[in-house]
Short mmCIF file of the C-alpha atoms (twelve columns), coordinates in Angstrom:
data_MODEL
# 
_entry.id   MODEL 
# 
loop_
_atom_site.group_PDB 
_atom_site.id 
_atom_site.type_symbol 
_atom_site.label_atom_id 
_atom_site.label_alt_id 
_atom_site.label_comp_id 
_atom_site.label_asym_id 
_atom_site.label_seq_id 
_atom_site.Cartn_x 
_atom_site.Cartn_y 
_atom_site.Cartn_z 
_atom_site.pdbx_PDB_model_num 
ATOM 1   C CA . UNK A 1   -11.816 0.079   -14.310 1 
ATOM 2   C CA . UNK A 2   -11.013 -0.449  -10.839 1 
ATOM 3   C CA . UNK A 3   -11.250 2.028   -7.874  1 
ATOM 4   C CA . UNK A 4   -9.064  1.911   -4.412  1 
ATOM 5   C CA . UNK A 5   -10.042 3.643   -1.375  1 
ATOM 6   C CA . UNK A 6   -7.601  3.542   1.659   1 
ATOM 7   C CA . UNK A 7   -8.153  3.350   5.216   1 
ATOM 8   C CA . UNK A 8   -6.268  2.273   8.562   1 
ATOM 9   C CA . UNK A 9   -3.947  4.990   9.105   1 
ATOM 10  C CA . UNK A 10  -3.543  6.781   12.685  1 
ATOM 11  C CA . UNK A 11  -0.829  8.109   15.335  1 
ATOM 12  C CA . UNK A 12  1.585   5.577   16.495  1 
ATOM 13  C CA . UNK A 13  4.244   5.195   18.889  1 
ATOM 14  C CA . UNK A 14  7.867   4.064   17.241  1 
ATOM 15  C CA . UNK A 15  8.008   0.245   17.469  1 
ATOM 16  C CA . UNK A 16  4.313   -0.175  17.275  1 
ATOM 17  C CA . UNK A 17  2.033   -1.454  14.497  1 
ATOM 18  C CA . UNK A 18  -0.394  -0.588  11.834  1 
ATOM 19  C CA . UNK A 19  -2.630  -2.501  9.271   1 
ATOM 20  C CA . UNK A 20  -3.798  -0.484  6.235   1 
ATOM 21  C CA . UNK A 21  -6.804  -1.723  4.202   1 
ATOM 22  C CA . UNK A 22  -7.148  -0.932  0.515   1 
ATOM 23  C CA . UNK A 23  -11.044 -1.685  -0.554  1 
ATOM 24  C CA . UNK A 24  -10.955 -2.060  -4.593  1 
ATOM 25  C CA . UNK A 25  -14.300 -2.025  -6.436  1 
ATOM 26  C CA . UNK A 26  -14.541 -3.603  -9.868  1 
ATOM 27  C CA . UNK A 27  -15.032 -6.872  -11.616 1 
ATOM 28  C CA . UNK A 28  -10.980 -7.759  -12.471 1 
ATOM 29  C CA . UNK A 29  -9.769  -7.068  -9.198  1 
ATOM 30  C CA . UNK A 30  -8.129  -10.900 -8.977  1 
ATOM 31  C CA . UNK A 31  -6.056  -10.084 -12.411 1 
ATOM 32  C CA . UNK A 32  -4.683  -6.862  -10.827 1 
ATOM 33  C CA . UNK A 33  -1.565  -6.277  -9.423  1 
ATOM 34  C CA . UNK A 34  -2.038  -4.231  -6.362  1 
ATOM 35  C CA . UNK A 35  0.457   -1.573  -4.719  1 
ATOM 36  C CA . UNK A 36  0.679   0.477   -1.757  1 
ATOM 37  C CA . UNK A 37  2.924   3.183   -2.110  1 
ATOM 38  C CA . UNK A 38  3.751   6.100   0.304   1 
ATOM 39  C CA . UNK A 39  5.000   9.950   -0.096  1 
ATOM 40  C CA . UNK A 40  6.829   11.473  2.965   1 
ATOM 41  C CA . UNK A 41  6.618   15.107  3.531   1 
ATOM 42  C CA . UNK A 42  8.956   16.456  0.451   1 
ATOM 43  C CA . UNK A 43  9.596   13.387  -0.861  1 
ATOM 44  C CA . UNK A 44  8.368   11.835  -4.023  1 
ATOM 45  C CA . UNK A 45  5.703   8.913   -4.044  1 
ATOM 46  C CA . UNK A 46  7.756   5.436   -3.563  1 
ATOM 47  C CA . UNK A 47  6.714   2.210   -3.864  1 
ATOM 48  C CA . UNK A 48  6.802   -0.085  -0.868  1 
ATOM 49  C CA . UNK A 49  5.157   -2.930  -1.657  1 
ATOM 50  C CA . UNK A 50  3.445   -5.275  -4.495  1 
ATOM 51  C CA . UNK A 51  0.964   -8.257  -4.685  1 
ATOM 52  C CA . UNK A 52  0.673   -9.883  -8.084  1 
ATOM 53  C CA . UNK A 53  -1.922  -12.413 -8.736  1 
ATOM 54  C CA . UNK A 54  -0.868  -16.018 -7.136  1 
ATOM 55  C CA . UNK A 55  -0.063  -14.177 -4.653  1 
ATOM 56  C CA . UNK A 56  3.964   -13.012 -5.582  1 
ATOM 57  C CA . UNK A 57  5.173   -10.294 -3.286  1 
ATOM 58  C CA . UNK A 58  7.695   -7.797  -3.759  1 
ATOM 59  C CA . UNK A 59  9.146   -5.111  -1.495  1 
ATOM 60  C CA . UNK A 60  11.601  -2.301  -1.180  1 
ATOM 61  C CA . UNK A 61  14.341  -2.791  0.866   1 
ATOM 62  C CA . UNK A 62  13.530  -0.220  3.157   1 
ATOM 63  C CA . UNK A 63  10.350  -1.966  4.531   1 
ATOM 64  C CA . UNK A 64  11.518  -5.682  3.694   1 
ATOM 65  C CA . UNK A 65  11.240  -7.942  6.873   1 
ATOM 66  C CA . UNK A 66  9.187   -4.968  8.700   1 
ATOM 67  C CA . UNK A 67  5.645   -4.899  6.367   1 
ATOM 68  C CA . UNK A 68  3.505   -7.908  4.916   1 
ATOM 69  C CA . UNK A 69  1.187   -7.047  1.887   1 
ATOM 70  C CA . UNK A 70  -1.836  -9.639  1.880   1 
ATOM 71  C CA . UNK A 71  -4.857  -9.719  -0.502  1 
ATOM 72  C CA . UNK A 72  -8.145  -11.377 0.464   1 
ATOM 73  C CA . UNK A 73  -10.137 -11.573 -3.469  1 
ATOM 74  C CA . UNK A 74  -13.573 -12.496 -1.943  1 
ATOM 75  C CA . UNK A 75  -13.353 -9.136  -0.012  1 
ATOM 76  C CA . UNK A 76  -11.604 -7.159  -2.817  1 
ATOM 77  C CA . UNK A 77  -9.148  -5.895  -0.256  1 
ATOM 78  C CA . UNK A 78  -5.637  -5.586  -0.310  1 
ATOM 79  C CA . UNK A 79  -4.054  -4.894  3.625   1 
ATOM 80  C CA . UNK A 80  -0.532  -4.175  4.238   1 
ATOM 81  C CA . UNK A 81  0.148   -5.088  8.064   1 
ATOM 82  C CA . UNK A 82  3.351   -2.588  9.117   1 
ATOM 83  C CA . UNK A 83  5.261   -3.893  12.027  1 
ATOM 84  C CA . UNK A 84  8.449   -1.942  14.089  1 
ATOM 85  C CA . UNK A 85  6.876   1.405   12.205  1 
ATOM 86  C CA . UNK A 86  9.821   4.010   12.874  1 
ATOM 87  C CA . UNK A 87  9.442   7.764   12.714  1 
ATOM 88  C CA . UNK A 88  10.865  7.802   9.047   1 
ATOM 89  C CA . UNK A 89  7.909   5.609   8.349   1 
ATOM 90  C CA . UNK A 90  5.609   8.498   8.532   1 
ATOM 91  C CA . UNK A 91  3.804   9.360   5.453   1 
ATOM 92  C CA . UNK A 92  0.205   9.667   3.270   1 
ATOM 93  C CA . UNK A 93  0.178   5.805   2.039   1 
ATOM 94  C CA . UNK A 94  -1.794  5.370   -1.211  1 
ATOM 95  C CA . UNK A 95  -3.265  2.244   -2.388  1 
ATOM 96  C CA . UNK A 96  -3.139  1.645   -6.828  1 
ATOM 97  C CA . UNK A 97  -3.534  -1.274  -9.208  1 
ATOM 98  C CA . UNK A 98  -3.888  -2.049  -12.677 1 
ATOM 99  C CA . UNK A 99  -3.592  -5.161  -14.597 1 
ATOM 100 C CA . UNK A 100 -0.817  -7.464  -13.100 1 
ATOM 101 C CA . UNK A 101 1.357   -7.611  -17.004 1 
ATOM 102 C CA . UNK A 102 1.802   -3.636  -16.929 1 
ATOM 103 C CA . UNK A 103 3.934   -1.288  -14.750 1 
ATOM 104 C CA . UNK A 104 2.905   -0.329  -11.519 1 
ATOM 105 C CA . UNK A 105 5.683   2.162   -10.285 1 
ATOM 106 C CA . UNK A 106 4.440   5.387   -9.119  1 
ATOM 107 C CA . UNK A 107 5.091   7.414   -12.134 1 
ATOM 108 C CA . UNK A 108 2.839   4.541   -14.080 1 
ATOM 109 C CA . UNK A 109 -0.664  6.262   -12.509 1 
ATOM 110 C CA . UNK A 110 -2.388  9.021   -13.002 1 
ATOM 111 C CA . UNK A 111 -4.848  8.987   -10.751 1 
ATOM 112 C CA . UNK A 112 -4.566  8.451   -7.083  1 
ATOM 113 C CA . UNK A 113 -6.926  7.977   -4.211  1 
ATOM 114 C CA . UNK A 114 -7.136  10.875  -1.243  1 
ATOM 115 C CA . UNK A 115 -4.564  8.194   0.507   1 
ATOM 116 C CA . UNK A 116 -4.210  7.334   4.369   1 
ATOM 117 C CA . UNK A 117 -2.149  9.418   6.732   1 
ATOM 118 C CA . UNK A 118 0.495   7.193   9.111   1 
ATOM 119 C CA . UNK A 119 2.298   9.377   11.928  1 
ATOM 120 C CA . UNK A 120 5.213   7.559   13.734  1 
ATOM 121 C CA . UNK A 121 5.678   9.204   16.413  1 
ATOM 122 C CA . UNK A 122 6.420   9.406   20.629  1 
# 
């Protein structure tokens, strides 16, 4: 079983930039597909943005072209670099993962991290 613990979130000013780390522990990490997903203030949990092993990204539309999702295996961390961060950005952004073949929308977990809090904001 792997475990994800978040970090990297803070204030920032609209236009500015972000990178959130997601430290995994575990022996499998490299066969995991890895997720960062984000819940706005009475919103449901989304996903924004997938790594699959070899390195195949996917993203939704609503970040495309704005966030990069990067995975470094010898440091079993995942980091999602958000540039141009707008105030609609803001939201607790959770980190998950499970083996790359299953689902990894939100509703697939049911366990989540304490997540990182990113304010967009003047």
């Amino acid at each position: 079983q792997v475990q994800f613990v978040e970090s990297g979130g803070g204030l920032v000013q609209p236009g500015g930039s972000l990178r959130l780390s997601c430290a995994a522990s575990g022996s499998r990490f490299n066969t995991y597909a890895v997720g960062w997903y984000r819940r706005a203030p009475g919103k449901q949990r989304d996903l924004v943005a997938s790594i699959f092993p070899g390195d195949v990204l996917v993203y939704a539309d609503s970040v495309k072209g704005r966030y990069t999702i990067s995975r470094d295996n010898a440091k079993n961390t995942v980091y999602l670099r958000m540039n141009s961060l707008q105030p609609e950005d803001t939201a607790v952004y959770y980190c998950n993962g499970r083996p790359w073949e299953l689902p990894n929308s939100a509703a697939a977990f049911d366990s989540w991290g304490q997540g990182t809090q990113v304010t967009v904001s003047s």
